[in-house]
C-alpha positions in Angstrom: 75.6 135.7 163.9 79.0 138.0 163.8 81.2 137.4 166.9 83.1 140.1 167.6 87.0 139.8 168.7 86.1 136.0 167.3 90.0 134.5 166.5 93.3 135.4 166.6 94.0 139.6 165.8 95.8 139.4 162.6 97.4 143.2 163.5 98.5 142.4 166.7 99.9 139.0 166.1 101.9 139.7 163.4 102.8 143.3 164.9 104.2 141.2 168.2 101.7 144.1 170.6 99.3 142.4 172.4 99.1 144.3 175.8 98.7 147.8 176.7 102.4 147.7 178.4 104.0 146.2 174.8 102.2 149.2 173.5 103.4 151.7 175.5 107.1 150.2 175.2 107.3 150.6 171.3 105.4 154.0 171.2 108.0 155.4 173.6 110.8 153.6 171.4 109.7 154.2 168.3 108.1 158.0 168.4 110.0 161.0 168.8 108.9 163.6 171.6 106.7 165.7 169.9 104.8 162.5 168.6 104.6 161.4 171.9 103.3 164.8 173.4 100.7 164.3 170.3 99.9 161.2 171.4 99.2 161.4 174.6 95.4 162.9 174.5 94.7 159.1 173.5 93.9 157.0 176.1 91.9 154.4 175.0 94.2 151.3 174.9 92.9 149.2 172.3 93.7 152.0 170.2 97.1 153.0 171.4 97.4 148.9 171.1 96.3 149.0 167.3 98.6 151.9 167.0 101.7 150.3 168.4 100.9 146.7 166.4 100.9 148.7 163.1 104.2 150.5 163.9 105.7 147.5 164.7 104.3 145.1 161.7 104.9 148.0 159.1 107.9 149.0 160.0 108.2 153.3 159.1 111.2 155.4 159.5 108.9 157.8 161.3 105.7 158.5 162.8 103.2 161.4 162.3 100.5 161.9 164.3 97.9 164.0 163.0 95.8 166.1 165.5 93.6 167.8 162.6 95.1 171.3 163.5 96.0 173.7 160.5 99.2 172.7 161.3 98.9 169.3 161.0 96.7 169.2 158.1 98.9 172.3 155.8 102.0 169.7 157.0 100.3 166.7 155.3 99.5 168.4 152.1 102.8 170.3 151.4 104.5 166.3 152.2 101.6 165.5 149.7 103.5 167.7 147.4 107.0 166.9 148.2 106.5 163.4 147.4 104.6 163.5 144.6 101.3 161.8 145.0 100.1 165.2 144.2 100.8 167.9 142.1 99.3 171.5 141.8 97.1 173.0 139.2 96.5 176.5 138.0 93.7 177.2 140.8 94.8 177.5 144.0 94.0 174.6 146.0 93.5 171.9 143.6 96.2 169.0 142.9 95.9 166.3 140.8 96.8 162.2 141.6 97.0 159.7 139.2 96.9 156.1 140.0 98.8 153.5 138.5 96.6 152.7 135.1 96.0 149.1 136.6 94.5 150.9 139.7 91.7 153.1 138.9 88.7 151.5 140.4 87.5 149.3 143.1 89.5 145.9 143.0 86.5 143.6 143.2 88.4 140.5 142.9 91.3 141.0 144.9 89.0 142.5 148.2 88.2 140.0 150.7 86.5 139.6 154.4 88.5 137.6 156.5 86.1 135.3 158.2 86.2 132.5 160.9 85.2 128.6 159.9 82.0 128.1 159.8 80.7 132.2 159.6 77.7 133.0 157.3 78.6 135.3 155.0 76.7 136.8 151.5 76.6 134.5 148.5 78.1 137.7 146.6 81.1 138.1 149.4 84.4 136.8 148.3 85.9 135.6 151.6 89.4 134.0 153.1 89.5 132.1 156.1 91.8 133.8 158.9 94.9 131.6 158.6 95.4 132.9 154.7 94.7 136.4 155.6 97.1 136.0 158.3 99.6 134.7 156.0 99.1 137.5 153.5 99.5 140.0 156.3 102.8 138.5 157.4 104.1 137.9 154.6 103.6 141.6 152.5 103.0 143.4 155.0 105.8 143.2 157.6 107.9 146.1 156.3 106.3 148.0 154.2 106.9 151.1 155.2 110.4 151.1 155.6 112.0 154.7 154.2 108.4 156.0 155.0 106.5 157.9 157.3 103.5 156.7 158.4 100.7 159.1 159.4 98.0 158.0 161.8 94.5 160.3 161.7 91.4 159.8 164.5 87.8 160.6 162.7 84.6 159.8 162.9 82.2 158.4 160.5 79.3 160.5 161.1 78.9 163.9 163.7 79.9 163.3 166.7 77.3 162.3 169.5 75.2 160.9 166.7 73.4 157.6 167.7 75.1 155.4 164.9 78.7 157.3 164.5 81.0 155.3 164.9 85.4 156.0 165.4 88.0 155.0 163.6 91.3 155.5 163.5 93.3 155.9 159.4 97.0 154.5 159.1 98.8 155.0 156.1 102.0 155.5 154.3 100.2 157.7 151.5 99.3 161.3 151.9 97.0 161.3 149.3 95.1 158.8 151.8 95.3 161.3 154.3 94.7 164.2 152.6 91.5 163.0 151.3 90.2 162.0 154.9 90.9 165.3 155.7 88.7 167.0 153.3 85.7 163.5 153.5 85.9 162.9 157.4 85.7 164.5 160.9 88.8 164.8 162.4 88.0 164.0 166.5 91.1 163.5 167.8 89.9 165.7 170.6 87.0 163.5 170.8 88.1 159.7 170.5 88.4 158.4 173.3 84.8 160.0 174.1 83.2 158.1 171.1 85.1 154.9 171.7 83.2 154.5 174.9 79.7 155.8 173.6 79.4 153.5 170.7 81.4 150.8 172.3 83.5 149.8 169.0 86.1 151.8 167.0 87.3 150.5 163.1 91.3 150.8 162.6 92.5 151.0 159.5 96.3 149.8 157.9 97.1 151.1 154.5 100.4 151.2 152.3 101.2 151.6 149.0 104.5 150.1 149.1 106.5 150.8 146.1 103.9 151.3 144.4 104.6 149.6 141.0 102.8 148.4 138.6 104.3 144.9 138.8 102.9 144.7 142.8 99.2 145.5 141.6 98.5 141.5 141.3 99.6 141.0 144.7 97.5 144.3 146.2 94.2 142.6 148.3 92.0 145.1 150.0 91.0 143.0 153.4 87.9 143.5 155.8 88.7 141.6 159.0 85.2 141.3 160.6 85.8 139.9 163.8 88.8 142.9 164.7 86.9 145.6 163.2 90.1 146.1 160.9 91.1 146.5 157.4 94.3 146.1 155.9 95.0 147.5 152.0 98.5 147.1 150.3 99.7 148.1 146.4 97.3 150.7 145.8 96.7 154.2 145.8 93.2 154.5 144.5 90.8 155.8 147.5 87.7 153.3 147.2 90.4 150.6 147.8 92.7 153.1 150.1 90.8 155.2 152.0 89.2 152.6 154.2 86.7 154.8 156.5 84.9 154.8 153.5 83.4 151.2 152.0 86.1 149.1 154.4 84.3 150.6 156.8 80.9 151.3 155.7 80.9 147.2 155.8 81.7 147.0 159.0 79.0 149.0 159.5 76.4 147.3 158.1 77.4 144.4 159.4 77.4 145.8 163.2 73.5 147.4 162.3 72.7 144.0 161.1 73.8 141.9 164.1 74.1 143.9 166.8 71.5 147.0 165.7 68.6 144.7 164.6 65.5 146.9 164.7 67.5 150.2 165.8 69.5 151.2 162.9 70.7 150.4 159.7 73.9 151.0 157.2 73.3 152.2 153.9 74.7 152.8 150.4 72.5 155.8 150.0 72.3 159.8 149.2 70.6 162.5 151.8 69.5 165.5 150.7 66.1 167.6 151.3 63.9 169.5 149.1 62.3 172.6 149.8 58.5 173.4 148.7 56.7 176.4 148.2 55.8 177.2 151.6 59.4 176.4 152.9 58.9 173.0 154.2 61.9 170.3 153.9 61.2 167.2 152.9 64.1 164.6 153.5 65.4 162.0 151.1 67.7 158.7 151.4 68.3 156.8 148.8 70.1 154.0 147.0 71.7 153.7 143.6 74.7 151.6 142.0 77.6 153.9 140.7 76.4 155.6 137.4 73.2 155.3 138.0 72.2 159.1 139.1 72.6 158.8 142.8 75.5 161.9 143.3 72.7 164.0 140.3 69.8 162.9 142.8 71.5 164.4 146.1 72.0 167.7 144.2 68.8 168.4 142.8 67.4 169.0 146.9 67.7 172.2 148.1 69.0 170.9 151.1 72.0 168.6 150.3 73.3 166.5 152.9 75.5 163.5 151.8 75.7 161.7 148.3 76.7 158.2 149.0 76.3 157.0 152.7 73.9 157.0 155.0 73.8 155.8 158.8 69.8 155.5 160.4 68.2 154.8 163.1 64.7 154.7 164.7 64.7 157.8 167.2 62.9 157.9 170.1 60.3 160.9 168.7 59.4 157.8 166.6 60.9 159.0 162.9 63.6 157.7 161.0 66.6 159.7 161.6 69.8 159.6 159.1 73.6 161.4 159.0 75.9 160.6 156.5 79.1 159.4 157.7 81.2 161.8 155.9 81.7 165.5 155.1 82.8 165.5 151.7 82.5 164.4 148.5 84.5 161.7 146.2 82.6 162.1 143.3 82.7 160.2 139.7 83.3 163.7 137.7 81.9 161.9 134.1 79.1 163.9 132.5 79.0 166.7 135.5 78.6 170.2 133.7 77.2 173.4 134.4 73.6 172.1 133.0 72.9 169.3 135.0 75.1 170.3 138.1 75.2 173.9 138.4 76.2 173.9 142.3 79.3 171.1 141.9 80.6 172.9 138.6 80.5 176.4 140.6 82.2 175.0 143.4 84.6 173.5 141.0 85.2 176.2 138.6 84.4 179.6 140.1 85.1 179.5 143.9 87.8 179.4 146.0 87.8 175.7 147.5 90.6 172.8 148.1 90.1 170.1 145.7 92.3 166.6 145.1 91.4 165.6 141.0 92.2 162.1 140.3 92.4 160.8 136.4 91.2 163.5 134.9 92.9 165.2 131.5 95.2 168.3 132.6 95.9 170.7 130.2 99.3 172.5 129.8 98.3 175.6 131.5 97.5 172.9 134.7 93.5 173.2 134.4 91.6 170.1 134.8 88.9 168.5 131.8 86.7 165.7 132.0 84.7 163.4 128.9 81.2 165.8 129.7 82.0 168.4 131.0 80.5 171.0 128.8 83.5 172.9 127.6 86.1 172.8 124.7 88.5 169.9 125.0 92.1 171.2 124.8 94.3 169.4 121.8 96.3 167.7 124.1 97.8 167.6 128.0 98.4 164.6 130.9 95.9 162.3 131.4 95.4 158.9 133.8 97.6 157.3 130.9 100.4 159.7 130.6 100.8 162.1 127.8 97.7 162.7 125.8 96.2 164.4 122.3 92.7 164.6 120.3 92.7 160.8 118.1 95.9 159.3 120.3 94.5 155.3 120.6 95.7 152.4 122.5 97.0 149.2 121.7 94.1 147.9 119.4 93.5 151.1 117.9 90.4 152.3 119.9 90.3 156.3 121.3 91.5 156.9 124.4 89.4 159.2 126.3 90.7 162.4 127.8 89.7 161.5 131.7 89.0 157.8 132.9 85.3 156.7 132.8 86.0 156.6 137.3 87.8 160.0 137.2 87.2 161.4 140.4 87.0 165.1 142.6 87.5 164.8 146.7 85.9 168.5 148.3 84.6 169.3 151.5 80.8 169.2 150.4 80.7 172.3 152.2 81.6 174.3 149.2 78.7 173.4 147.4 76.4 175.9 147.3 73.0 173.9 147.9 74.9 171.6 150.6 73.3 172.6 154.3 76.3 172.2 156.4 74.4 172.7 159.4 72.3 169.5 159.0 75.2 167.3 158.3 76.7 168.1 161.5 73.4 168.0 163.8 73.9 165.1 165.9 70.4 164.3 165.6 70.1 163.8 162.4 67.7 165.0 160.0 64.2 163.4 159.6 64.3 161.3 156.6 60.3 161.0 154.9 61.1 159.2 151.9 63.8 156.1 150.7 64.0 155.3 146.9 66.0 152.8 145.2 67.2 153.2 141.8 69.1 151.3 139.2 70.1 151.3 135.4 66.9 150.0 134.2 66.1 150.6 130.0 62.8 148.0 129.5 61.0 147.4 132.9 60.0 149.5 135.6 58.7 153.4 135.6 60.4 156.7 136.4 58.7 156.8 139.9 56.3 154.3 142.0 55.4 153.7 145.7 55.4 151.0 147.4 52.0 149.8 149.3 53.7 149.0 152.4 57.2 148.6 154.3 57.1 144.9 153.2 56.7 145.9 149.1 59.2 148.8 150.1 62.1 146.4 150.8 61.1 144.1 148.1 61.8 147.5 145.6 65.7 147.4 146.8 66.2 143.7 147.0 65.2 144.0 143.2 67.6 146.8 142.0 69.4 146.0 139.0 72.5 147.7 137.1 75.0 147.4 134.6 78.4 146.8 135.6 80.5 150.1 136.1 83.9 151.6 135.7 84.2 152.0 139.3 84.8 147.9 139.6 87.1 146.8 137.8 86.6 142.7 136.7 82.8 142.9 136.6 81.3 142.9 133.5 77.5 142.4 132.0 74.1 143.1 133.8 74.1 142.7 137.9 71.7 142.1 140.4 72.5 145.0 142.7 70.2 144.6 146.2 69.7 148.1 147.8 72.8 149.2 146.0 74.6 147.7 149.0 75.2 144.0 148.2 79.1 144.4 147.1 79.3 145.8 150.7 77.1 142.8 153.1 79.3 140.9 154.7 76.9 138.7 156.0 74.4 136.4 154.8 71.9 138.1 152.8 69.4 137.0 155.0 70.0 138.1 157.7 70.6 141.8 156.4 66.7 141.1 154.8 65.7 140.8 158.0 66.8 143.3 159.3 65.8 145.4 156.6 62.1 143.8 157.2 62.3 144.3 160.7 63.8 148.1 160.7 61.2 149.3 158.5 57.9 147.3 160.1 59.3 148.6 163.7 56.2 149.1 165.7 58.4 152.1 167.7 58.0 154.2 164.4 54.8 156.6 164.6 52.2 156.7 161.8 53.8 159.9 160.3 57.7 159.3 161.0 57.7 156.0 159.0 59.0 156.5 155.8 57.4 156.1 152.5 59.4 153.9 150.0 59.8 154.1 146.6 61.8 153.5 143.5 63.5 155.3 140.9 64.1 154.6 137.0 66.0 157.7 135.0 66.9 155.1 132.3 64.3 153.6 130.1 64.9 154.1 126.3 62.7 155.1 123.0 63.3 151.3 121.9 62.3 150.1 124.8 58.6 152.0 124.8 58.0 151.6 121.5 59.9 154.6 120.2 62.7 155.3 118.0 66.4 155.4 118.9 68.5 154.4 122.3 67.8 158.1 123.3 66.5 158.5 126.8 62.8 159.1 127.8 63.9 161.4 130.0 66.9 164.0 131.1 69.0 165.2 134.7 66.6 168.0 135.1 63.6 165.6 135.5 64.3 164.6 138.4 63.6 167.4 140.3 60.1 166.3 139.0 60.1 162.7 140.7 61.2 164.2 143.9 58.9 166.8 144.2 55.8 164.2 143.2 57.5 161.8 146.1 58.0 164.9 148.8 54.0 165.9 147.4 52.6 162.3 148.1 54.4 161.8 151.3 52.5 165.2 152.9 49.0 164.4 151.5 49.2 167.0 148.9 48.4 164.6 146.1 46.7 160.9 145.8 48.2 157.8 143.2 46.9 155.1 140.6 47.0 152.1 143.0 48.6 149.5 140.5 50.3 145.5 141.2 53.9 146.9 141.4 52.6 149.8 143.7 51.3 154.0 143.7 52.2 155.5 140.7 51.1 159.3 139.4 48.8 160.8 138.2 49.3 163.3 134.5 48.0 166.2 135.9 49.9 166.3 138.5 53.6 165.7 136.5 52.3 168.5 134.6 51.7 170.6 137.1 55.3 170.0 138.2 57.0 169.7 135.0 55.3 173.6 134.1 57.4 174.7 137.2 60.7 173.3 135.8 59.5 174.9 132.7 59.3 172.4 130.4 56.6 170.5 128.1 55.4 167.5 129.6 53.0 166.0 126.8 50.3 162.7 127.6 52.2 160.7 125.1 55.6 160.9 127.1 54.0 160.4 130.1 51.9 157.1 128.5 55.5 155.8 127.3 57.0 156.0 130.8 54.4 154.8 133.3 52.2 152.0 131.4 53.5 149.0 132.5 55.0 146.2 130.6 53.8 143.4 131.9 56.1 140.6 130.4 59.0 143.0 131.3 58.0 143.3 134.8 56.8 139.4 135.3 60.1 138.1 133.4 62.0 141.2 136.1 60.2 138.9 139.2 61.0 135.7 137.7 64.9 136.8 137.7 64.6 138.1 141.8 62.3 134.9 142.4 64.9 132.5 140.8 68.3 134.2 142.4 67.0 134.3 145.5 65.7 131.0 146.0 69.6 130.0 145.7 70.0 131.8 149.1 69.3 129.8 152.2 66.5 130.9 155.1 65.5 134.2 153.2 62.1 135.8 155.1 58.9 134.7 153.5 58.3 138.1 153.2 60.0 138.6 150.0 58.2 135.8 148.0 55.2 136.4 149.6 55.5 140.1 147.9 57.0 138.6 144.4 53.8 136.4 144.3 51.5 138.9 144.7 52.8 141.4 142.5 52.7 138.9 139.5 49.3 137.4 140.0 48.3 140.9 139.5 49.9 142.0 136.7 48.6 138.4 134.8 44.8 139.9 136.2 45.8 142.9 135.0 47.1 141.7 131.7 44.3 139.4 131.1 41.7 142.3 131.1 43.9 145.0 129.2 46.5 143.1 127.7 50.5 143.2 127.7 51.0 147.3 128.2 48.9 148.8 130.1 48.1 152.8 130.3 47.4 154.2 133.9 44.4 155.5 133.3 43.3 151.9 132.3 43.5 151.0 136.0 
């Protein structure tokens, strides 16, 4: 079990604040008049507590507070400028930032929860006890922001007056930090104090870049303290280990839905986005991928995109499983978007007017920003995440160096995005979600698109999700388990987040027809691998407008499934029918290649999950129980038609 407010608070210890009355004496000593007058609409006093312990521990030549007013905001990004985290490009609107070349993706190995003796945490979770994090805190953190400003933001992670949004308050020295929770999160600094006392918790959230060097990247840690809500992040600039509302606190999250939301909501690594039928009715989508593995090209295909990488749900009292996503923008991986597979993102990138922040991408002289796949003609030679760069230039050992980083990144207000349906992201209620998938970087095993038979077999689809590792994390390497696409991000013991998962999805206070279907996803199996020619892929982006539609389909009764071991998969006629409205060819032998089932693949797949998880201690029964059955009948199967079965064989 988490205890919350479990241990010494590492903020206000080594900030010296500890009651409302120290607070008040530093904020008058320490912010000017206008600050002051800023401050004052915040009355919540653990906050102005937090506030006051962060001024005092970091030390800035001066404060900003940031109210969200044009103003305010126009103020952060001209300083933005001034400083030089950012630059501008030719289009109006759009900088660029480059992080240091040793900081360009998540920091796996130096990010930590601070935990209490004796807490369960996830096998996967790298953890320091409280003393060392204290001791880290202390001893970096005391003073580094002297000759800066430090800017302090109020949002909330999700629209306000949903169920499961949740407040939280964003320090930092680093405009760029700012800037981009400007354009990804809902500035409530009229609304704080409101939401404080609705949800009952806030996050706060202690960045600084310090020098920013590369000699201090060795020392940078990225730290979750899950007892105070509260993250601390020094000696980087790069937003998945800066920008904290975002996977700092999307941890938090989970672990709150886990221990203190069990069978009312639940934290999620996961898209929402909606597709529209023929006759005009929306069918909603979550769902959870790994980085690289098509979950930003899944949000865009809907009609009706809400959110591409978070998602808060709950069980609402209609009975249906309601979802927001946290944030209002995007910080996308920009790799392989072009105007083919993401006609919305490239318009609102290339031919509108919006506000965009670019990060390690190639810039060209003329100040225009390129990417490895984006469609068009490379220019000969401009800036890129390494410095100066031209066609055939090579590193150290002689290998190209490619024009943008493989994590290159865009922040927008998803707003822009022409498909994006603003008004559902900010409905309070949430939109009804009839359909979760799971999806990882699969090449041998499982199909493009199968069902599970029941909640139980649904959960037992994302424990199983595997991936390779990506550029978004630096030090992992190989082929990684991924569970739900959410596992780098469970602070707590992996059971207990299965349970809740089992629980959440079984609840007896969903209806019939608002319990979601689940399912999973594969865009990745190979020729090779289904006894083709070539690494090619079986299928392409466009597909997957295909997979949807079949889901949103079988969900409304429109069309039935093969009942098979691993669960419901289609029928031909039926991808036909859908692949004729995408207008393309959709021949039996493709569709034989992608849904017979490989036995040995998908027995050998359960072994893995069986073997990994029996390592973990008091996991449900569920999840064995569904492993079990699931390979006694694929060896049925396989005794009666062999090692690859066809559908129709079924």
């Amino acid at each position: 079990m988490l205890e919350l407010n479990k241990g010494v608070d590492i903020l206000t210890e080594v900030g010296g604040v500890k009651t409302i009355a120290d607070a008040r004496s530093v904020l008058e000593q320490k912010l000017d008049a206008r600050s002051r007058e800023k401050l004052a609409p915040i009355t919540n006093e653990d906050a102005l507590v937090k506030i006051a312990a962060a001024i005092n521990m970091c030390e800035p030549d001066d404060v900003f507070i940031n109210t969200g007013s044009p103003e305010d905001v126009d103020w952060i990004r001209k300083y933005s400028l001034e400083k030089g985290e950012e630059k501008p490009l030719a289009k109006k609107g759009h900088t660029i930032h480059f992080d240091l070349p040793q900081d360009q993706a998540r920091l796996v190995n130096q990010t930590f929860y601070i935990i209490n003796e004796g807490e369960k945490t996830s096998a996967l979770a790298k953890t320091v006890l409280r003393d060392e994090g204290l001791d880290y805190v202390r001893n970096y953190m005391k003073g580094i922001m002297k000759g800066k400003v430090m800017m302090v933001g109020f949002y909330t992670r999700g629209p306000v007056g949903a169920f499961a949004t949740t407040p939280a308050i964003e320090i930092s020295s680093s405009t760029y930090v700012l800037h981009s929770a400007e354009l990804l999160y809902r500035n409530c600094y009229d609304a704080f104090d409101g939401e404080a006392e609705r949800r009952g918790i806030f996050f706060t959230n202690v960045h600084s870049e310090g020098p920013n060097r590369p000699e201090d990247v060795p020392n940078a840690r990225i730290f979750m303290d899950r007892s105070w809500l509260t993250t601390f992040s020094t000696f980087c600039t790069y937003a998945g280990n800066t920008l904290l509302m975002k996977k700092g606190n999307h941890r938090f999250s989970v672990d709150y839905a886990t221990y203190y939301g069990l069978e009312k909501e639940l934290s999620e690594h996961m898209f929402i986005t909606g597709l529209k039928d023929g006759d005009g009715k929306v069918t909603y989508f979550a769902g959870a991928a790994p980085s690289g593995c098509g979950k930003t090209t899944t949000a865009m295909v809907g009609t009706d995109f809400v959110g591409d990488d978070l998602a808060q749900m709950w069980i609402a009292e209609d009975g249906t499983c309601r979802a927001v996503n946290p944030e209002k923008g995007i910080f996308g991986i920009v790799e392989d978007v072009n105007r083919e597979g993401d006609p919305y993102l490239m318009q609102a990138l290339r031919d509108d007017d919006t506000e965009a922040i670019w990060s390690n991408v190639l810039i060209s002289e003329d100040g225009v920003p390129y990417w490895t796949g984006c469609g068009e003609e490379m220019p000969d030679k401009g800036i890129n995440f390494q410095g100066e760069w031209w066609k055939g230039k090579t590193d150290e050992d002689g290998k190209p160096i490619p024009p943008s980083h493989k994590n290159s990144r865009v922040t927008i207000d998803a707003s822009v995005i022409a498909n994006h349906n603003a008004a559902a992201n900010a409905d309070a209620e949430g939109v009804p979600v009839k359909v979760i998938t799971y999806s990882g970087r699969d090449a041998d095993t499982m199909p493009p698109v199968w069902v599970a038979k029941n909640p139980d077999h649904g959960v037992a689809i994302g424990a199983s999700i595997v991936s390779k590792a990506t550029a978004t994390e630096v030090g992992a390497t190989g082929v990684k388990r991924q569970p739900w696409a959410n596992a780098p991000f469970i602070p707590g013991s992996l059971a207990a987040y299965m349970e809740a998962q089992f629980t959440f999805f079984n609840s007896d206070r969903f209806t019939d027809d608002g319990r979601p279907v689940m399912a999973g996803l594969n865009y990745f199996l190979t020729h090779a691998n289904r006894g083709g020619d070539g690494d090619g892929l079986l299928g392409e982006k466009r597909d997957v407008k295909v997979w949807l539609g079949w889901l949103a389909e079988y969900v409304n009764g429109k069309v039935d499934a093969i009942e098979t071991p691993i669960g419901m998969l289609p029928r031909y006629d039926d991808l036909k029918r859908l692949f004729d409205g995408i207008r393309k060819e959709y021949p039996k032998s493709l569709y034989d290649m992608q849904f017979a089932l490989y036995v040995d693949n998908i027995v050998g797949r359960i072994d893995l999950q069986t073997e990994a998880y029996g390592k973990e201690e008091d996991l449900p029964a569920q999840l064995f129980e569904v492993y079990e059955e699931q390979k006694q009948g694929l060896l049925a199967l396989k005794e009666t038609h062999g090692a690859i079965v066809d559908p129709e064989k079924i």
